[in-house]
Backbone as a chain_set.jsonl record, in Angstrom:
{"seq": "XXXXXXXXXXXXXXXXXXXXXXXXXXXXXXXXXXXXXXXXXXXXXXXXXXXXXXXXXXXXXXXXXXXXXXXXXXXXXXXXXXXXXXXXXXXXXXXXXXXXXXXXXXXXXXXXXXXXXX", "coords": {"N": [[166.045, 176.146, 96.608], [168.503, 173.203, 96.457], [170.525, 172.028, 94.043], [170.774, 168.464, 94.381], [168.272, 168.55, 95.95], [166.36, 169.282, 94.023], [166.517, 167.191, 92.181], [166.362, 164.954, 94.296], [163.424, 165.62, 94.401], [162.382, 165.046, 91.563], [162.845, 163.077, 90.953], [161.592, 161.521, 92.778], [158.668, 162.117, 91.944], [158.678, 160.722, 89.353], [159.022, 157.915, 90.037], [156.547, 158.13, 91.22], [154.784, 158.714, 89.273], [155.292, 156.11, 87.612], [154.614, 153.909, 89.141], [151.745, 154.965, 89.22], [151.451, 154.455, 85.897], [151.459, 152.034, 86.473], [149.743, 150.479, 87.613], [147.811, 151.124, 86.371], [147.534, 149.735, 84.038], [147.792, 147.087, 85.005], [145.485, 146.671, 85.896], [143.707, 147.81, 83.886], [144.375, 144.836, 82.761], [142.807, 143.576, 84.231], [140.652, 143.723, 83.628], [139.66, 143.06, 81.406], [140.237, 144.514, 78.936], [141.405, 145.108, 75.886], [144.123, 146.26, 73.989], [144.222, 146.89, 70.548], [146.723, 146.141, 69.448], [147.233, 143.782, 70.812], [144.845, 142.766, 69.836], [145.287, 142.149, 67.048], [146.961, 140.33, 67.242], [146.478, 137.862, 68.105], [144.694, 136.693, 65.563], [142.777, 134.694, 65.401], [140.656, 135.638, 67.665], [139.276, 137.381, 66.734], [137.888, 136.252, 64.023], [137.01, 134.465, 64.993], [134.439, 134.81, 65.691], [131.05, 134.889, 65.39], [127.939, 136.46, 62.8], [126.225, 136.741, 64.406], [126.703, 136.246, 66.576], [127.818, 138.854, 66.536], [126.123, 140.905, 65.86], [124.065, 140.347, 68.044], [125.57, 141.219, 69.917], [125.169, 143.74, 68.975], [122.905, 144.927, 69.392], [122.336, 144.974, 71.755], [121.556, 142.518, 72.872], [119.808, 140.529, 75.544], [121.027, 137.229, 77.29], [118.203, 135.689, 77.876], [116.991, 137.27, 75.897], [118.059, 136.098, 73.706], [117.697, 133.18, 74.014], [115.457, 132.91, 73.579], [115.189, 133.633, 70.839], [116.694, 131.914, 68.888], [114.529, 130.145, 69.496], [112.205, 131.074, 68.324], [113.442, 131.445, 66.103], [113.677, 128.922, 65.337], [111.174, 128.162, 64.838], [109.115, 127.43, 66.685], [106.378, 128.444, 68.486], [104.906, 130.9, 70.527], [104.164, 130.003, 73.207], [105.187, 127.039, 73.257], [107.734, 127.75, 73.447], [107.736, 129.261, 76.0], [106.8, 126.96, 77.375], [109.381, 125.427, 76.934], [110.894, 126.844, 78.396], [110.109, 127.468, 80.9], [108.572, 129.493, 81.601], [105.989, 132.694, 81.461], [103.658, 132.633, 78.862], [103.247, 135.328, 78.287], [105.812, 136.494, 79.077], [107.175, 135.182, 77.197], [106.575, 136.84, 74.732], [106.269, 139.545, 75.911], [109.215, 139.719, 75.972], [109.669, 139.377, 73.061], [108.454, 141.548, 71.805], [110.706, 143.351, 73.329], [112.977, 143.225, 72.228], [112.027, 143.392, 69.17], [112.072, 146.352, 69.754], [114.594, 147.032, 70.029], [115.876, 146.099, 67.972], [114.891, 147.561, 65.902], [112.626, 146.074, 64.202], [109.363, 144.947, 63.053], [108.355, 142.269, 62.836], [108.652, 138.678, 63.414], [109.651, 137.45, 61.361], [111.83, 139.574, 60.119], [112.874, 140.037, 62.541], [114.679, 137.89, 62.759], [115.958, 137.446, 60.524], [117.532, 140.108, 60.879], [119.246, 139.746, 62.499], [120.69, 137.699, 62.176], [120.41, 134.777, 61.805], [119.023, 133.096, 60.186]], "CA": [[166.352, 174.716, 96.547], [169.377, 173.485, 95.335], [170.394, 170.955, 92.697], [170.18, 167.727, 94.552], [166.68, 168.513, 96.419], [165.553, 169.125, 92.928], [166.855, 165.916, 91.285], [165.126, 164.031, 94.489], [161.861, 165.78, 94.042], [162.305, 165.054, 90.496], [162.76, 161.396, 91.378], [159.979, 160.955, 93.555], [157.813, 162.167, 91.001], [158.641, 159.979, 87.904], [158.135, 157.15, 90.698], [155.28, 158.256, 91.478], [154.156, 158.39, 87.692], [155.564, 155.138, 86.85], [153.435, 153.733, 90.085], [150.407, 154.966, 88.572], [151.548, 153.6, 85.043], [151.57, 150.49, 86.619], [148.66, 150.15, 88.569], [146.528, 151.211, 85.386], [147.869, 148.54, 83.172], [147.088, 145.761, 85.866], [143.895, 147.291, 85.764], [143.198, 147.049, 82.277], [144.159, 143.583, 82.172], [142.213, 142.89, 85.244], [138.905, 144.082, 83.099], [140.356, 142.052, 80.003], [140.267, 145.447, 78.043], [142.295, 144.6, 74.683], [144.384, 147.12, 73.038], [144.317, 147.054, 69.494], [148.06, 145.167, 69.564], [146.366, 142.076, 71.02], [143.99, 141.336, 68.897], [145.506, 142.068, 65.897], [147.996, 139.457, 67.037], [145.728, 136.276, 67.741], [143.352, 136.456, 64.465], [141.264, 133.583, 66.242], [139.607, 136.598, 68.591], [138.501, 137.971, 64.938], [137.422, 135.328, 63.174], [135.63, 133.216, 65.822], [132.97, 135.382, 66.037], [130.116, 135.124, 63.499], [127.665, 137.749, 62.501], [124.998, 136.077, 64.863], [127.001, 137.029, 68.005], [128.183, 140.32, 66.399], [124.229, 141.711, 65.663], [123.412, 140.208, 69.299], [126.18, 142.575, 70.915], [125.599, 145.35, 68.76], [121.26, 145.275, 69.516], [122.133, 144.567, 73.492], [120.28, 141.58, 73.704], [120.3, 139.252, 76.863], [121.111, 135.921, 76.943], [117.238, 135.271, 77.467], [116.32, 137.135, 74.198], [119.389, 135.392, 72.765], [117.207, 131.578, 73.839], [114.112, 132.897, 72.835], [115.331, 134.456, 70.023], [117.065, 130.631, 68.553], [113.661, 128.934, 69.514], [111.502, 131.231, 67.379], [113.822, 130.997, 64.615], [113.672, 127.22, 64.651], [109.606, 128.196, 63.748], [108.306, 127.394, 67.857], [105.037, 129.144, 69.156], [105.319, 131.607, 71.942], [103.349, 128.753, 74.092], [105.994, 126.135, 73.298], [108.797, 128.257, 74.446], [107.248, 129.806, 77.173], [106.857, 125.975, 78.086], [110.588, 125.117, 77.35], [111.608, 127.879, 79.022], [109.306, 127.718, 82.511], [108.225, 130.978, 81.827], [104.63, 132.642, 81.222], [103.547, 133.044, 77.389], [103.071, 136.815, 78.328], [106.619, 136.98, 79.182], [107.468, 135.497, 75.824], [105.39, 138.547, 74.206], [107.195, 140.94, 76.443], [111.125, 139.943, 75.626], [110.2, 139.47, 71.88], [108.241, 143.112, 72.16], [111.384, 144.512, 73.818], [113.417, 142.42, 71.029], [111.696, 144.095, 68.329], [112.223, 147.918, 69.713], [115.948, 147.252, 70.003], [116.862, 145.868, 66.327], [114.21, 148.051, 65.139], [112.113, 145.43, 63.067], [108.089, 144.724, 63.122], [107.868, 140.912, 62.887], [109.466, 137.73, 63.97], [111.05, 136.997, 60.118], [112.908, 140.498, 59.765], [114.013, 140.106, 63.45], [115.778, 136.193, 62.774], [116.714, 138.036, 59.451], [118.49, 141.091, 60.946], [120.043, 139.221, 63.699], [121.649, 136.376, 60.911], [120.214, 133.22, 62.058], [118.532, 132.491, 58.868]], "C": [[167.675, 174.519, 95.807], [169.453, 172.251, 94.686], [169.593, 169.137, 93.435], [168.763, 167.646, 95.29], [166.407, 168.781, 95.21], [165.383, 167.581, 92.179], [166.128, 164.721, 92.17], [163.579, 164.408, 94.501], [161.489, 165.048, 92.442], [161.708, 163.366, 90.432], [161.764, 161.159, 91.451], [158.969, 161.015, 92.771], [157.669, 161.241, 89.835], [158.404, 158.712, 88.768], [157.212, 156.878, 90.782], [154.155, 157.709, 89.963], [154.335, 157.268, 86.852], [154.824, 153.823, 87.831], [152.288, 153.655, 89.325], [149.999, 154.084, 87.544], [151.271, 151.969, 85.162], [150.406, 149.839, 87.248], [147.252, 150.369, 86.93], [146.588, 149.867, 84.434], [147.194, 147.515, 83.817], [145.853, 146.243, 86.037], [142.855, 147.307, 84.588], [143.053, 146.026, 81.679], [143.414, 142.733, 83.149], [140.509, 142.863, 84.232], [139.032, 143.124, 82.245], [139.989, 142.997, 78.58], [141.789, 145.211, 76.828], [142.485, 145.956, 74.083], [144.283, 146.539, 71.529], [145.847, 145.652, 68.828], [147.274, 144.239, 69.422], [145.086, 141.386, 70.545], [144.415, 141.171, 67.699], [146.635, 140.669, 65.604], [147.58, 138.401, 67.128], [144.571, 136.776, 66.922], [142.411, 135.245, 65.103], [140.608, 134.456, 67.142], [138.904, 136.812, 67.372], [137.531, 137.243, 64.702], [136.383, 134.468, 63.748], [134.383, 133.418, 66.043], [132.139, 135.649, 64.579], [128.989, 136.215, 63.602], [126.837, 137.58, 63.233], [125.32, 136.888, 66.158], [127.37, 138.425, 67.847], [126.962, 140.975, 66.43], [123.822, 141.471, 67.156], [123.987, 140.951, 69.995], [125.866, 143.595, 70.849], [124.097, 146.131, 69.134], [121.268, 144.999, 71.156], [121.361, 143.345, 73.77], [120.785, 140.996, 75.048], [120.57, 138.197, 76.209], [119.316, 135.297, 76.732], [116.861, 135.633, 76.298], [116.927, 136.056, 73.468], [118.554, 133.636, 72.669], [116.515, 131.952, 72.903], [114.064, 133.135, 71.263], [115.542, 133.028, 68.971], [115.632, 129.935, 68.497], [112.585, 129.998, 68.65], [112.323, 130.927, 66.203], [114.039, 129.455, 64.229], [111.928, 126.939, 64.857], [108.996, 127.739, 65.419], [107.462, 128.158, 68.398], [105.614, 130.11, 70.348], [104.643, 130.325, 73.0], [104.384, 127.406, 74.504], [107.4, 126.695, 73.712], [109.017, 128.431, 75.51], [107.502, 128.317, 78.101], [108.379, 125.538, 78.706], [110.94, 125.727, 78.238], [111.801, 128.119, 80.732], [109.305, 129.3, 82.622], [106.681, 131.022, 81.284], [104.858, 132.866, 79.129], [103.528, 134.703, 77.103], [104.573, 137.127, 78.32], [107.611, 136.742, 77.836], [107.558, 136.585, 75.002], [106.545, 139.547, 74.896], [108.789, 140.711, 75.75], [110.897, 139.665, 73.742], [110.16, 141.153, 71.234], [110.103, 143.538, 72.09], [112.441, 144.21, 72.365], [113.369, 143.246, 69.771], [111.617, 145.609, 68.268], [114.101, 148.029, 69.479], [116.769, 147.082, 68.727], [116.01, 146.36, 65.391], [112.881, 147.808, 64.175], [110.749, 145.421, 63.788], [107.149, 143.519, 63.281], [108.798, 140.11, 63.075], [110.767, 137.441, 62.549], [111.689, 138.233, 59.643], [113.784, 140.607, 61.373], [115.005, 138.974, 63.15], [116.658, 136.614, 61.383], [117.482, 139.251, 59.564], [119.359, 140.405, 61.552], [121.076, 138.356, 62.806], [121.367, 135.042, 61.047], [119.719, 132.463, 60.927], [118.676, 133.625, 57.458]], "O": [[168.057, 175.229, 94.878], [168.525, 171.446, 94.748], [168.471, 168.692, 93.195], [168.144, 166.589, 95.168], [165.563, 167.887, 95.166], [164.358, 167.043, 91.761], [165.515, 163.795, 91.638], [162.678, 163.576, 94.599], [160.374, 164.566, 92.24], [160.69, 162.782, 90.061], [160.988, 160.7, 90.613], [158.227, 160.033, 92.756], [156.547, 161.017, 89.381], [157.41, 158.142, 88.318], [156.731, 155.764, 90.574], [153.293, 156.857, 89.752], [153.85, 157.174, 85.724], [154.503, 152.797, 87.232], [151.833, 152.622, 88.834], [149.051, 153.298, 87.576], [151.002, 151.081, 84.353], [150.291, 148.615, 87.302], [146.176, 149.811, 86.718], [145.62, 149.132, 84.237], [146.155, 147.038, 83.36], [145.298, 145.45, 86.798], [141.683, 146.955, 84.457], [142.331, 145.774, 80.715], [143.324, 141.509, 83.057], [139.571, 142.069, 84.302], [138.303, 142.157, 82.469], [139.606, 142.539, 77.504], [142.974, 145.193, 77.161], [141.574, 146.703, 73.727], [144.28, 145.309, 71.586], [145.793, 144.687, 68.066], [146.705, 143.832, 68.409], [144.537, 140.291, 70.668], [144.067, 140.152, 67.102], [147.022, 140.153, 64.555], [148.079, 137.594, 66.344], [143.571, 137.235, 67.474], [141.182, 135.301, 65.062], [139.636, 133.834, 67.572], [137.827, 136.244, 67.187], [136.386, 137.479, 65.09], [135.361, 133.957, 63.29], [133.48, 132.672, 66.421], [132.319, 136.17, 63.478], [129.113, 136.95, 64.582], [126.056, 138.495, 62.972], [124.661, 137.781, 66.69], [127.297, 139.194, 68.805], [126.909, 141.803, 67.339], [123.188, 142.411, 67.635], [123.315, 141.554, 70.831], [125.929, 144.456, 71.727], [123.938, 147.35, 69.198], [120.198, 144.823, 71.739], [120.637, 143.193, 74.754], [121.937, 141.02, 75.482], [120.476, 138.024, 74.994], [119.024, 134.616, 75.749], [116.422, 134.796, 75.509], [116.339, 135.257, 72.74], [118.668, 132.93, 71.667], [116.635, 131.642, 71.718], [113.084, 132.875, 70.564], [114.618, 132.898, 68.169], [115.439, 129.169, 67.553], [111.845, 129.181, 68.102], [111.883, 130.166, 65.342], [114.435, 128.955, 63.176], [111.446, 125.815, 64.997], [107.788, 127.721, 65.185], [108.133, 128.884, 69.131], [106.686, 129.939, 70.929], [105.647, 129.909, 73.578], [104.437, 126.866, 75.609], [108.147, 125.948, 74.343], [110.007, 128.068, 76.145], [108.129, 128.298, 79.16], [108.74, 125.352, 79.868], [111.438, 125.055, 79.141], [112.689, 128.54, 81.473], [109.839, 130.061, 83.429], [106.091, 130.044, 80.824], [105.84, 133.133, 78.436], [103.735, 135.236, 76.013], [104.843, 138.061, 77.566], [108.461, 137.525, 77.413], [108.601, 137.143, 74.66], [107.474, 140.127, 74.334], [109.352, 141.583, 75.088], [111.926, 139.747, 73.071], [111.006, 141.804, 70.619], [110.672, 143.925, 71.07], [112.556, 145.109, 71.533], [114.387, 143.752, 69.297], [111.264, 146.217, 67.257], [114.696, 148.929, 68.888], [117.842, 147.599, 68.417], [116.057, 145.947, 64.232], [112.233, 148.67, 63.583], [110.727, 145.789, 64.963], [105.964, 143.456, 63.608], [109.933, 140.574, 62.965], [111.99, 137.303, 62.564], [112.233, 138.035, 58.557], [114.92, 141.063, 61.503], [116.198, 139.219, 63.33], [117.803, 136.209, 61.182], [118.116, 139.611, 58.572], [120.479, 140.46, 61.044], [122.289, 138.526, 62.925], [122.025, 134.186, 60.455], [120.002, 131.276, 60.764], [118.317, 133.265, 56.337]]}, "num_chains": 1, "name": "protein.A"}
């Protein structure tokens, strides 16, 4: 080969690799994956979040534990949820159950007390 077929292989390649570069980026911000940079630069991502939604990300809940979870800690029956809810009272039972394997705890006032609601 001689010089210039090297210099356009060479080419084509850093193309190629600056292609890729580019396609991953728009890809990252298609997910809304945040480097490190961008949050450190709006402090309102930080701050807005309180320890309520941080413990609910970090134990996986759903959004349904996440109701059910608000209407026991404002002291409501499984019966009276179940009602709000249009769900059975069994299925109460089941998502506080699953509730209580995921943040580890044994009863309704160390789950509303790990989580931060009270």
């Amino acid at each position: 080969m001689n010089i210039a077929t090297e210099i356009v292989f060479l080419s084509i390649l850093l193309l190629q690799l600056s292609l890729i570069i580019m396609v991953l980026i728009l890809f990252n911000k298609h997910r809304g994956v945040h480097h490190p940079a961008t949050i450190d630069s709006d402090p309102e991502d930080i701050h807005s979040i309180d320890s309520f939604t941080i413990n609910c990300k970090r134990y996986f809940l759903t959004a349904r534990e996440i109701e059910i979870l608000k209407l026991i800690s404002d002291g409501l029956p499984y019966k009276l949820i179940a009602s709000q809810l249009c769900i059975s009272e069994y299925t109460v039972s089941t998502h506080v159950k699953n509730m209580f394997t995921k943040v580890d705890v044994t009863n309704k006032m160390e789950l509303v007390s790990r989580i931060g609601l009270k």
